[in-house]
C-alpha positions in Angstrom: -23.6 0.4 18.5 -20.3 2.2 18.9 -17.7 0.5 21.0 -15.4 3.1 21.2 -17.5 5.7 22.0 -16.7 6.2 25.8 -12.8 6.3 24.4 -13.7 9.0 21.9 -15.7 10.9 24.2 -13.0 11.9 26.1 -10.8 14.9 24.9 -8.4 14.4 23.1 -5.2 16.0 23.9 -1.6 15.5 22.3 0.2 15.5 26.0 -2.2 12.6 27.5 -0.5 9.6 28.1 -1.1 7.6 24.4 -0.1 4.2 24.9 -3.1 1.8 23.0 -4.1 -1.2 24.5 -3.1 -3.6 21.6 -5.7 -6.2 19.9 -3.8 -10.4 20.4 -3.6 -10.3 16.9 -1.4 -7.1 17.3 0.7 -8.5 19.8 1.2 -11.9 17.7 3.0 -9.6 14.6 4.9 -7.6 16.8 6.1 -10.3 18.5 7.0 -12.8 15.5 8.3 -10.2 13.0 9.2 -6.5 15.6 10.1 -6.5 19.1 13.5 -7.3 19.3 15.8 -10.5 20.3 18.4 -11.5 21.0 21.3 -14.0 20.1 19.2 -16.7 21.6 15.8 -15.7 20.6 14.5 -14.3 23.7 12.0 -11.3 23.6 14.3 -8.1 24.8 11.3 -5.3 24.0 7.9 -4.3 24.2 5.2 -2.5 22.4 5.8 0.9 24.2 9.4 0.3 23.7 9.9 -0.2 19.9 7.6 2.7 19.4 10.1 4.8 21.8 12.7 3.0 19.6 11.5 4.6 16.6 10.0 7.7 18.4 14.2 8.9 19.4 16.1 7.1 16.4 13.8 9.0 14.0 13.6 12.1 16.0 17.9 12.5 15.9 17.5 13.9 12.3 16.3 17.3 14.0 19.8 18.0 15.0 21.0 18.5 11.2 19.0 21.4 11.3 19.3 22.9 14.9 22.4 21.5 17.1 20.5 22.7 19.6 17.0 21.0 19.3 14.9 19.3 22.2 14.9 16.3 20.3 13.0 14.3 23.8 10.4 16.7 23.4 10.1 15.6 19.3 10.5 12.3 19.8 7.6 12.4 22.5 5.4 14.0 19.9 6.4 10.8 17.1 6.2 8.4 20.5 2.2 9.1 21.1 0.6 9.4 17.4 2.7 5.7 17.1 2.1 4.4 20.8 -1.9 6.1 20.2 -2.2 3.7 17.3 -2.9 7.5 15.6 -0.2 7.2 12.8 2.1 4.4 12.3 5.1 4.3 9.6 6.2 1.8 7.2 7.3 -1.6 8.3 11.1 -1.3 7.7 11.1 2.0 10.1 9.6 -0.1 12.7 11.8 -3.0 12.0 15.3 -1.0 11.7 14.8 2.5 13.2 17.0 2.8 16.0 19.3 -0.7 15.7 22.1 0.1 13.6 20.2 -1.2 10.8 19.1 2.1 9.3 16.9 1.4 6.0 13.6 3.1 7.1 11.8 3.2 3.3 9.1 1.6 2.5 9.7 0.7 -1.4 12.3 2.0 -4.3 12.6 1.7 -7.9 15.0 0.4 -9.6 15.3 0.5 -13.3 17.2 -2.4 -15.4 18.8 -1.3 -18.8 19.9 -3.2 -21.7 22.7 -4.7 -20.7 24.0 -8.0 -18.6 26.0 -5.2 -16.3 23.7 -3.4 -15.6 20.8 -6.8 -14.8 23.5 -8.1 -12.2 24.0 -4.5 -10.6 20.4 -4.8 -10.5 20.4 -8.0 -9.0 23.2 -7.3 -6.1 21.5 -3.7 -5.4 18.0 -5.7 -4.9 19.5 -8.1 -2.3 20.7 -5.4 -0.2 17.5 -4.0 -0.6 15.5 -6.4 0.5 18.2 -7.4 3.4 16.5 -3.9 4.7 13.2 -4.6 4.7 12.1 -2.6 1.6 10.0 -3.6 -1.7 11.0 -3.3 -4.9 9.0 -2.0 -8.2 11.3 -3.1 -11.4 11.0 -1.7 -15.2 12.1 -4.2 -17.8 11.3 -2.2 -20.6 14.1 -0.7 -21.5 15.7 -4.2 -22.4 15.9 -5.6 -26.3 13.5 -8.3 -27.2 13.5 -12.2 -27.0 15.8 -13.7 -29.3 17.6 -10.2 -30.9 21.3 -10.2 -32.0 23.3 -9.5 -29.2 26.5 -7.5 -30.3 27.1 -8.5 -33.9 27.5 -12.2 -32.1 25.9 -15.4 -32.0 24.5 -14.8 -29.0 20.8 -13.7 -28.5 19.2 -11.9 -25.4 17.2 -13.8 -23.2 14.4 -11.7 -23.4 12.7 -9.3 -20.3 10.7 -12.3 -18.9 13.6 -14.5 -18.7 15.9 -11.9 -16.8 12.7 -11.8 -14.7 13.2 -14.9 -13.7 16.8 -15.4 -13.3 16.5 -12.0 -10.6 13.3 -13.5 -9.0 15.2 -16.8 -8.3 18.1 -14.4 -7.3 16.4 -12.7 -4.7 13.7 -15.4 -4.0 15.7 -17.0 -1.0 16.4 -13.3 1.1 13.8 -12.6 3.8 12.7 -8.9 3.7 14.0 -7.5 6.5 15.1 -11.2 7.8 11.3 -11.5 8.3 9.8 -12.0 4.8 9.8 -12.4 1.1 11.1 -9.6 -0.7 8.1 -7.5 -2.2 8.4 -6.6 -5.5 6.1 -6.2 -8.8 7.8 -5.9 -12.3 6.5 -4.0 -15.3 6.5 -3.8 -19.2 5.6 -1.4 -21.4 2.5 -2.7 -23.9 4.7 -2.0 -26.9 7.1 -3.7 -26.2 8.0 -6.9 -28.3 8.0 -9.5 -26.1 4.1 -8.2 -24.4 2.3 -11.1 -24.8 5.2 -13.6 -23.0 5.2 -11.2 -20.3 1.2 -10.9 -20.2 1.6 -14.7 -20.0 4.4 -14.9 -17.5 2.4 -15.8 -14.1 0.3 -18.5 -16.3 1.9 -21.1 -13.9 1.1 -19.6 -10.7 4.5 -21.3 -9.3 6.5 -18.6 -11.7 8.0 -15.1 -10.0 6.4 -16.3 -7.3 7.6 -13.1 -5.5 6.6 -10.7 -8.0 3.7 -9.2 -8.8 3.6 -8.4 -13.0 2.1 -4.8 -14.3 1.7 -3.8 -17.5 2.4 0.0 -18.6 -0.3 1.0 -20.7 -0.7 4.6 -22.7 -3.9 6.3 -23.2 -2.9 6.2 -26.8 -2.7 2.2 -26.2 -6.2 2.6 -24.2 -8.3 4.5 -27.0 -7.0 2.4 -29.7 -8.4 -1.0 -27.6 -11.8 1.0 -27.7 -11.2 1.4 -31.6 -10.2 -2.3 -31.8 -7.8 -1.1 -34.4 -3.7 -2.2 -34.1 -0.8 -0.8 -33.0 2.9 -0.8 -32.9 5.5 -2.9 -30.7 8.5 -0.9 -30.3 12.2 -2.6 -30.1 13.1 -0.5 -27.2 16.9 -0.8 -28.4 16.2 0.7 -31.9 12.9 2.4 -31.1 11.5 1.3 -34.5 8.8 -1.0 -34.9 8.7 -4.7 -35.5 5.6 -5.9 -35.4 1.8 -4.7 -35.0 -0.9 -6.4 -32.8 -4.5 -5.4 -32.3 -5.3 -3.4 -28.9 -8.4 -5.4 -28.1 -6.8 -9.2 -28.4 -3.7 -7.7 -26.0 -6.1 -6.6 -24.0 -8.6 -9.6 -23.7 -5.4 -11.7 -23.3 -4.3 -9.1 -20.2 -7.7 -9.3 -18.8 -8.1 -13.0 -18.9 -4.8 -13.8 -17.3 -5.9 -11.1 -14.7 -8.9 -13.2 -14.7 -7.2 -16.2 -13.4 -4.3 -15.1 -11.2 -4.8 -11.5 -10.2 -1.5 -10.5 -12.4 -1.1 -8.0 -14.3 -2.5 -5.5 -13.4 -2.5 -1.8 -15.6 -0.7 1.1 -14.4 -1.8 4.1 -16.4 1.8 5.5 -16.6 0.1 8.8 -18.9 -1.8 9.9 -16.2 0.8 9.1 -13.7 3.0 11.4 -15.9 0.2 14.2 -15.3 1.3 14.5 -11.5 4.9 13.9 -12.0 6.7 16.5 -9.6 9.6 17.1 -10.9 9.6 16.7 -15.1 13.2 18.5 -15.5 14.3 15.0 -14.1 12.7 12.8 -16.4 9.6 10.6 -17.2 8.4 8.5 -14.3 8.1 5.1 -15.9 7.2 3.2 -12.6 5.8 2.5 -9.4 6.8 1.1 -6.0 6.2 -2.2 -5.0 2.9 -2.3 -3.9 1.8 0.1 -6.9 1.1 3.7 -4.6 4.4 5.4 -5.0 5.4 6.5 -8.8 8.9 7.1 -8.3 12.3 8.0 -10.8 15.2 5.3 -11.1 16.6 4.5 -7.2 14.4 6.7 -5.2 13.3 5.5 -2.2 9.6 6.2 -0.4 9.2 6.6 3.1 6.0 6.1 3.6 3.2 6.7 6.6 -0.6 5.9 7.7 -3.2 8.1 9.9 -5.8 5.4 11.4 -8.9 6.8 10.3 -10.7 4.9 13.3 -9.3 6.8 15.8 -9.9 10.5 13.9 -13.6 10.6 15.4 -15.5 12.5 18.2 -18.6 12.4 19.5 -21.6 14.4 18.1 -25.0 13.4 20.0 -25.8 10.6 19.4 -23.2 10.0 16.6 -19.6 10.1 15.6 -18.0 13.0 13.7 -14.4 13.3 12.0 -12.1 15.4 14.4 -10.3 17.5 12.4 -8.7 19.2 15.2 -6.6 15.9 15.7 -6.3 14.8 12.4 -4.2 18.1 11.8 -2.4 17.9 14.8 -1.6 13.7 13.5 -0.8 14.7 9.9 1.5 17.6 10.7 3.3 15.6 12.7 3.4 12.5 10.5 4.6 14.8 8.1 7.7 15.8 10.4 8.3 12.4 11.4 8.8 11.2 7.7 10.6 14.1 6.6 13.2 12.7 9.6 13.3 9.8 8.7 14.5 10.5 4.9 17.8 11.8 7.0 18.5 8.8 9.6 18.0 6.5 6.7 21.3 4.5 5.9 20.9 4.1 1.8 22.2 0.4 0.3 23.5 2.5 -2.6 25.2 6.6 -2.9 22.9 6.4 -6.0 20.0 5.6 -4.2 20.8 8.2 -1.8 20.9 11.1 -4.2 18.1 10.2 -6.0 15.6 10.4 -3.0 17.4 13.4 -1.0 17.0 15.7 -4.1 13.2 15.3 -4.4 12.8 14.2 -0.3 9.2 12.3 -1.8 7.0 11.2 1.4 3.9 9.4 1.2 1.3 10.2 4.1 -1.9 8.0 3.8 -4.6 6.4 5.7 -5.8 3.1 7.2 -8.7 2.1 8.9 -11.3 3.9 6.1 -13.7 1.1 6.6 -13.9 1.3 10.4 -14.3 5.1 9.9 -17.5 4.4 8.0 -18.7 1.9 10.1 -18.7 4.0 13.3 -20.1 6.6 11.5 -23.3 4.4 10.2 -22.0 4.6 6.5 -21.8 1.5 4.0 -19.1 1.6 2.2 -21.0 1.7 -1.2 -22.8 5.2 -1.1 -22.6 8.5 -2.0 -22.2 9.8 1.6 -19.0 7.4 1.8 -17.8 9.1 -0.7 -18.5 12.7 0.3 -16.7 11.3 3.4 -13.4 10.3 1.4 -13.2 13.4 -0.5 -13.2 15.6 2.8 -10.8 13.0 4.6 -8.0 13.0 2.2 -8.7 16.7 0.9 -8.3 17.7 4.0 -5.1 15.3 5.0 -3.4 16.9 1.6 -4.0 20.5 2.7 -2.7 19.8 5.8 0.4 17.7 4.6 1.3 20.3 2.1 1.1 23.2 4.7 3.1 21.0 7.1 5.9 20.7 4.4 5.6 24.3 3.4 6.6 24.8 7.2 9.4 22.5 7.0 10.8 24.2 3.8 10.6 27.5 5.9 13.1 25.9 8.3 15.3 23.6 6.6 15.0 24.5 2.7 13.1 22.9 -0.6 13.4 19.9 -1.7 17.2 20.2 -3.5 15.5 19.8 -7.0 12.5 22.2 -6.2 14.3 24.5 -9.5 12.0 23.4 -12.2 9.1 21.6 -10.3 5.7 22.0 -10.7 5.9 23.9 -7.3 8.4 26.6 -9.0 6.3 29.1 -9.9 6.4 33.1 -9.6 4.8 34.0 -6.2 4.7 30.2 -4.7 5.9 29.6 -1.5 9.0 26.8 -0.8 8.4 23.5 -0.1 10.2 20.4 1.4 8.4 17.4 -0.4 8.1 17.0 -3.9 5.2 14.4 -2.8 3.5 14.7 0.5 0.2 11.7 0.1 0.0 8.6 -1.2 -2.3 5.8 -0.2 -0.3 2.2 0.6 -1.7 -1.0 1.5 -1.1 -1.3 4.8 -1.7 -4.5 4.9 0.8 -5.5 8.4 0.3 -1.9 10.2 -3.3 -2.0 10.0 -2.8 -5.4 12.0 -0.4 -3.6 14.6 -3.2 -1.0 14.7 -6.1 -3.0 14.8 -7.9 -1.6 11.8 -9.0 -2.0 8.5 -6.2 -1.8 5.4 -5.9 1.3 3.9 -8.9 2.3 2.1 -10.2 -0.8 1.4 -13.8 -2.3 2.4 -13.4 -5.2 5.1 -12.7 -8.2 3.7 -15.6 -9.7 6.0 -16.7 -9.5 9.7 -15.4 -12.5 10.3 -12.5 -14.4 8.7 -9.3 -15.8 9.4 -6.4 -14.6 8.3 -3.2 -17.0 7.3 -0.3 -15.4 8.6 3.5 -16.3 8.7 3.5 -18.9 6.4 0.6 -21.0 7.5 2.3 -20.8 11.2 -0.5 -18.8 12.5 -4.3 -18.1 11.8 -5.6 -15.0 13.2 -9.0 -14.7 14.1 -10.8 -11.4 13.2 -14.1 -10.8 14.1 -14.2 -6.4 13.2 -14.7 -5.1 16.8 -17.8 -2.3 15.6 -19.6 -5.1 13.8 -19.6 -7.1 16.7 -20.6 -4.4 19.4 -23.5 -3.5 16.5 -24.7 -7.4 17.2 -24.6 -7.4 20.7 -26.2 -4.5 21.3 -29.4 -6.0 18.7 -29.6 -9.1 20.7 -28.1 -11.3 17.4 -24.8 -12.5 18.6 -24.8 -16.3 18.9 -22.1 -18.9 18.0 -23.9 -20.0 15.0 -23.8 -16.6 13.4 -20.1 -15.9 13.8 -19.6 -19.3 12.6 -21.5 -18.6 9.6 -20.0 -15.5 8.9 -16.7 -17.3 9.2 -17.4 -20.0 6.3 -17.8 -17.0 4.2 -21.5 -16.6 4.6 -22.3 -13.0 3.2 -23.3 -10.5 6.3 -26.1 -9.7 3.7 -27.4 -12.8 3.7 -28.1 -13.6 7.5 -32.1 -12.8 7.9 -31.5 -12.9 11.3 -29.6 -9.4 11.6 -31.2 -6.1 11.0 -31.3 -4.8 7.7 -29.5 -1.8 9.3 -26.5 -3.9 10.5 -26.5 -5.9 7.0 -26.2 -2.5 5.3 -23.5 -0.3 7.2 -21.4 -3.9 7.5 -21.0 -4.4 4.0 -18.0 -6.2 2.8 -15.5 -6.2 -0.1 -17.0 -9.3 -2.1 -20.6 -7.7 -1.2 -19.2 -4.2 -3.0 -20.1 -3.7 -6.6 -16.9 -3.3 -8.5 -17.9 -0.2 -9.8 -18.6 1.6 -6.0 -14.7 -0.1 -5.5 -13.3 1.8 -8.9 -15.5 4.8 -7.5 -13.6 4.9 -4.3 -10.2 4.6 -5.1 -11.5 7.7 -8.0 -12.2 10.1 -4.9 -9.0 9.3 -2.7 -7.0 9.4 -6.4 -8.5 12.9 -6.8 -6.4 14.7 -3.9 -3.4 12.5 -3.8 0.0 13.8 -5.2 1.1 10.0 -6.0 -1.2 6.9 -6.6 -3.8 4.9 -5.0 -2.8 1.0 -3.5 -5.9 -0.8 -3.8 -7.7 -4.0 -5.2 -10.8 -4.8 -6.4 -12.0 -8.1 -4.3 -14.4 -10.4 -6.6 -16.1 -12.8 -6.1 -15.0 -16.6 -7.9 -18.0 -16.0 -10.1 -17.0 -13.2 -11.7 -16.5 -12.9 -15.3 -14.1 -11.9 -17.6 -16.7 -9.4 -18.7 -16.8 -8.0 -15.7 -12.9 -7.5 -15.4 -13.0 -5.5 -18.9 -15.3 -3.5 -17.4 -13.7 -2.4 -14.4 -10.4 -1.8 -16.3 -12.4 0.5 -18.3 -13.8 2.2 -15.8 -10.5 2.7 -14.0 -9.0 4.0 -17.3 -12.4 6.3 -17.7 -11.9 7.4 -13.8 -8.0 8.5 -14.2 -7.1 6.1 -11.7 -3.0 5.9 -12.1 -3.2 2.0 -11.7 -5.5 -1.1 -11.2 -5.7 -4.1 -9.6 -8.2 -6.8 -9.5 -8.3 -10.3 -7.8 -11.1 -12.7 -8.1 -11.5 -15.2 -5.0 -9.5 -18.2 -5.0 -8.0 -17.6 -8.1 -4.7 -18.4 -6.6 -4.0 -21.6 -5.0 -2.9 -19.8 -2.0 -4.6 -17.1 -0.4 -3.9 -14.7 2.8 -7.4 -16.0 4.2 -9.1 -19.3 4.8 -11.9 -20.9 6.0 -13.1 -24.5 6.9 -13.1 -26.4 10.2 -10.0 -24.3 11.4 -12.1 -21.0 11.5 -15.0 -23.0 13.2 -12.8 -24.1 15.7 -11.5 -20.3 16.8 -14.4 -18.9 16.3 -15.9 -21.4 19.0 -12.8 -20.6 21.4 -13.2 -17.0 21.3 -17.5 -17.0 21.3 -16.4 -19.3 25.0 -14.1 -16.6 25.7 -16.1 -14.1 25.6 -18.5 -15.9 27.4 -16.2 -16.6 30.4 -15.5 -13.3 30.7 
């Protein structure tokens, strides 16, 4: 059942030669969006050499602290968790590390106040942003309602959602990174005045079509929906209230719109507070991007994945987690994104001090799913998540001893003086944030694994990539060694599977198979909510994950899984409901028949 099994019986040692075979769906992304070109198009690198790229660009930071340092020897070290498929950083590291294009973050915040000024800084800062291949996670609600007075004039603001708009139209046309749409999300505080046009915003699924809406909510805001009593909305100019709604209609109108595009989602900004590192620098009010990072105005996150599929050795007849490699991967992931805060050329000097004085990193995983599937777990069980709380327990310990290490030889963190971590007795350290769990929805690809911690989406699907240019077919390598070795594997099953047949389903496959392979629309939302709870409960920022339903999932059932993620102290939630969205990263239909067939004659061949 386990096709990597003669791989993972070998032992494992940091010196072998790492370089990973890559999947064809690997090589597709780093060929249309990585390897270099040049000025007429032409390939000009290769796998192993954009991860020596990045390896020695990243690695030069070691010489700020020691003129004197072997920096081949580190870059080796980054060269084989990256070229081992072990660890792999953020997209704009990969992308710019080593070209003279030196944005390496993964996502920053950037916080818009009341005033036309500072909405066009915004707006230029953004663009050079994005230019670098970094997300952006906006905070709107700090600016004066629809309609208000605007300086004892005639004139009347706009309003947050129409400054929305006027900045996702601005940055709408730049390519992240020259490769893709800027990534960005956009929040509003639930007492704010204009709530319910922002709530509202995404209503026309052609609107901010690059941005993905949050709203902040209290737990203040979150007992009082349970009460069904109202509450205040705050002018955010004057803080005094102008108006009172009741909690449960803002939240039936939240959870309906969630209903039908996805957006907003809830980020629990209380409980976010909770963790904040650094509270002598002020409330943290949002979150990157993607929704994993909290971060303060203009900080930057540098961000990192372990691949969980490849953290396994073998125990009988089984699969164990090595731990043994998963510290030697972490400690060095750790090092490598503590570099890479230094070789990091900064669109902004504000942008620059903000992340140097807390030097935030975000370690996480990818490939959970594959984890549990080698190791005979479904994903919906207590033993998966006995296996999550060990994994990223383990992962912080060893993340905040590696930075402890790092302070010993280069210093704190320059705002460690009134942190949490400044405390009589404690020990320095170099991070103010060490984990966080991201998406990782390209890397994953480029690693051939599962996305962060999320369930597979199926065992079979086909994924729309680059626009529509490409569909990539993924059939999850363990599921299909688990078939062939039961004697099930046919052409009709995969094509089944493909259509969007559930796994659980197919009579024809062991109930064994059906039960370790289950998939995210076979999950109940409460096991998802569950598992983003245990990784949530040992990670120093937030949690990236959605909650996949199905289409016939009801607005009851989204009330109850915000609930449950308030009730779980999650940081933030997000749900999305199948085809909800007129255009979705996966498809189905005769295209996914026809691939399937080519691959199943492939395979064949061979």
């Amino acid at each position: 059942m386990l096709d990597l099994k003669t791989e993972l019986s070998s032992l494992w040692r940091p010196d072998t030669d790492a370089f990973t075979e890559l999947t064809p769906n690997a090589r597709i992304v780093l060929e249309k969006r990585y390897l270099r070109r040049n000025e007429r198009g032409e390939l000009i690198e290769t796998p192993r050499e954009i991860f020596q790229r990045v390896a020695e660009a990243v690695a030069m930071a070691e010489l700020n602290y020691d003129p004197e340092a072997d920096t081949k020897a580190i870059a080796d070290k980054f060269y084989r968790i990256m070229a081992g498929l072990l660890f792999l950083p953020n997209s704009p590291a990969l992308l710019n590390a080593g070209t003279g294009s030196g944005q390496l973050a993964g996502s920053v915040v950037l916080s818009v106040e009341d005033s036309i000024a500072s909405i066009f800084d915004t707006v230029k800062t953004a663009a050079l942003v994005h230019q670098g291949g970094s997300g952006i996670g906006f905070n709107f609600s700090h600016v004066r309602p629809k309609g208000e007075q605007v300086g004892g004039r005639l004139d009347v603001a706009l309003g947050p959602v129409a400054l929305i708009d006027i900045l996702s139209r601005a940055t709408q046309p730049i390519r992240q990174g020259g490769i893709r749409r800027g990534c960005n999300s956009v929040a509003l505080s639930v007492d704010h005045p204009d709530i319910l046009e922002f709530i509202r915003a995404k209503s026309d699924q052609t609107s901010l079509a690059n941005f993905y809406t949050c709203t902040l909510v209290t737990d203040d805001f979150m007992e009082t929906v349970k009460t069904g009593r109202d509450y205040p909305l705050i002018n955010p100019r004057t803080n005094e209230p102008v108006r009172w709604l009741n909690a449960r209609n803002v939240f039936d109108q939240i959870v309906d719109q969630a209903w039908h595009s996805g957006d907003p989602g809830l980020i629990f900004i209380d409980r976010i507070n909770e963790d904040n590192p650094t509270p002598h620098l002020g409330r943290i009010e949002h979150v990157s991007g993607c929704g994993e990072q909290p971060l303060l105005p203009n900080e930057f996150s540098h961000l990192g994945s372990i691949n969980l599929s490849r953290m396994l050795k073998v125990d009988g007849d089984g699969l164990i987690i090595d731990f043994d490699k998963l510290q030697y991967v972490a400690a060095t992931a750790v090092r490598f994104l503590d570099d890479a805060l230094d070789v990091t050329r900064y669109p902004t000097p504000e942008t620059m001090l903000a992340t140097l004085r807390t030097r935030k990193i975000g370690l996480g995983v990818m490939g959970f799913a594959d984890m549990l599937f080698q190791m005979r777990i479904p994903y919906d069980s207590e033993a998966a998540i006995g296996v999550a709380h060990q994994v990223i327990e383990f992962i912080e310990e060893e993340a905040h001893r590696a930075s402890r290490e790092l302070a010993l030889e280069r210093g704190s963190f320059p705002a460690f003086k009134g942190s949490i971590y400044d405390v009589h007795g404690a020990s320095p350290i170099r991070n103010a944030a060490c984990t966080t769990i991201a998406p990782t929805g390209t890397i994953s690809l480029i690693a051939g694994c599962t996305c962060g911690i999320e369930p597979a989406f199926g065992t079979v699907f086909v994924r729309n990539a680059f626009k529509g240019e490409h569909q990539l077919l993924d059939i999850n390598p363990h599921f299909e060694d688990a078939v062939r070795r039961s004697g099930v594997l046919s052409l009709d099953l995969l094509q089944r599977l493909v259509r969007h047949d559930y796994l659980g389903d197919q009579a024809d496959v062991p109930e064994e198979i059906r039960r370790i392979f289950v998939t995210a629309h076979e999950v109940s939302p409460e096991w998802h909510v569950r598992m983003q709870a245990a990784f949530q409960e040992f990670t120093d920022a937030a949690v990236s994950k959605t909650v996949n339903l199905p289409a016939s999932a009801t607005r009851e059932d989204l009330f109850g899984i915000f609930l449950q993620a308030y009730e779980s102290r999650l940081k933030g939630i997000t749900v999305y409901r199948d085809d909800s969205r007129a255009s979705q990263p996966f498809c189905t239909g005769e295209t996914g028949i026809k691939l399937v067939r080519a691959y199943h004659e492939s395979r064949i061949v061979a």
